[in-house]
C-alpha positions as CSV (number, residue, x, y, z in Angstrom):
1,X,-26.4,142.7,20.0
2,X,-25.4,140.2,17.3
3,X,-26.5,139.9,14.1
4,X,-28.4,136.7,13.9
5,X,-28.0,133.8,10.8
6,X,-31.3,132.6,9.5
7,X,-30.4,128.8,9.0
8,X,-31.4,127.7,11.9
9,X,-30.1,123.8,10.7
10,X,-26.8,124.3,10.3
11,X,-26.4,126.8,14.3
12,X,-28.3,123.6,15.9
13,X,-25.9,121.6,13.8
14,X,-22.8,123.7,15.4
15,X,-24.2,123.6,18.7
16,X,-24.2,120.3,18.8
17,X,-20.6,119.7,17.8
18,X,-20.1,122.2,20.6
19,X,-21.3,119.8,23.2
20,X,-19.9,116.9,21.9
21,X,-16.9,118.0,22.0
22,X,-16.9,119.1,25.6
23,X,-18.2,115.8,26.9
24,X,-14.7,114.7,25.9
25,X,-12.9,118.0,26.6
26,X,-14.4,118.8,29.2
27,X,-11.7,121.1,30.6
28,X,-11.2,123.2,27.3
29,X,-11.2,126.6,27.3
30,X,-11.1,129.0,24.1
31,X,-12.0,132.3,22.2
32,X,-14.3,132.2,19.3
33,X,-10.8,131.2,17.3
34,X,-10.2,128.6,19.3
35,X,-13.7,127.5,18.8
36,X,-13.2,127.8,14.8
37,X,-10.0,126.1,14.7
38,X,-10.1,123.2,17.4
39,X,-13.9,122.8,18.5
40,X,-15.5,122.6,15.3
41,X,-12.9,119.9,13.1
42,X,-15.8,117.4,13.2
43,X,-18.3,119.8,11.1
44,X,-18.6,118.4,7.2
45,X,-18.9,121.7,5.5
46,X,-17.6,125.2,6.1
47,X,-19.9,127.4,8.3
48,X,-19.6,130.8,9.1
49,X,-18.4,133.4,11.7
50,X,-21.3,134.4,12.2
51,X,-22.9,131.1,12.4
52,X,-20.6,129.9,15.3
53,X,-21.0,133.1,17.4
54,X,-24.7,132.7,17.2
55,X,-24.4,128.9,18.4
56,X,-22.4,130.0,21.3
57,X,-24.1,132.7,22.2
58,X,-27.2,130.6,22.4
59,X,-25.1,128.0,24.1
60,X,-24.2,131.0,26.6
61,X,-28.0,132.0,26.8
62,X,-29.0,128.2,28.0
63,X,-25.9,127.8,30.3
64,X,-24.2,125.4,28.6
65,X,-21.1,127.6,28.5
66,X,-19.8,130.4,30.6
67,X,-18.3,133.7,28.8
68,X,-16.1,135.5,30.2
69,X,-14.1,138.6,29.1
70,X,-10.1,138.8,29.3
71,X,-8.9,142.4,30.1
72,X,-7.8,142.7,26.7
73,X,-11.7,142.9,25.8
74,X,-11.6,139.2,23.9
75,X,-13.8,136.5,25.5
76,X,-13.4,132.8,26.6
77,X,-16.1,130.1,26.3
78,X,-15.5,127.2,29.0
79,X,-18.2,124.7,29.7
80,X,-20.4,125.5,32.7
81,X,-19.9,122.9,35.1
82,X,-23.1,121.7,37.1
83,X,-22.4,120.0,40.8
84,X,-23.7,116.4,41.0
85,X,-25.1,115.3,44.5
């Protein structure tokens, strides 16, 4: 289990940016790296490791993104797509 940031503010904050930026890339795919580097430009401060892994994680937990793990052992976050009737 991850160890788990206490602000609270600032992982809602993340998750958030998260989601905005998959309603316009919907199709992107990346490892927590990825996320760090391309997901997250839009954030005003510096946040932590730790603090994005959490805010995944939790975006994981409520099915907002799907994980899943590369034989190499390193995981991929993609958004979870929901069918529309």
């Amino acid at each position: 289990m991850s160890e788990y940031v206490d602000d609270r503010a600032v992982v809602s904050m993340i998750e958030n940016t998260i989601m905005t930026y998959l309603d316009i890339n919907s199709n992107a795919a990346d490892t927590l790296e990825g996320v760090l580097n391309w997901w997250l430009l839009e954030l005003p401060r510096q946040v932590t490791r730790a603090q994005v892994l959490q805010a995944i994680e939790e975006l994981v937990d409520e099915n907002v993104l799907e994980k899943s793990i590369l034989h190499d052992g390193s995981a991929i976050y993609v958004a979870r797509k929901t069918i529309r009737h």
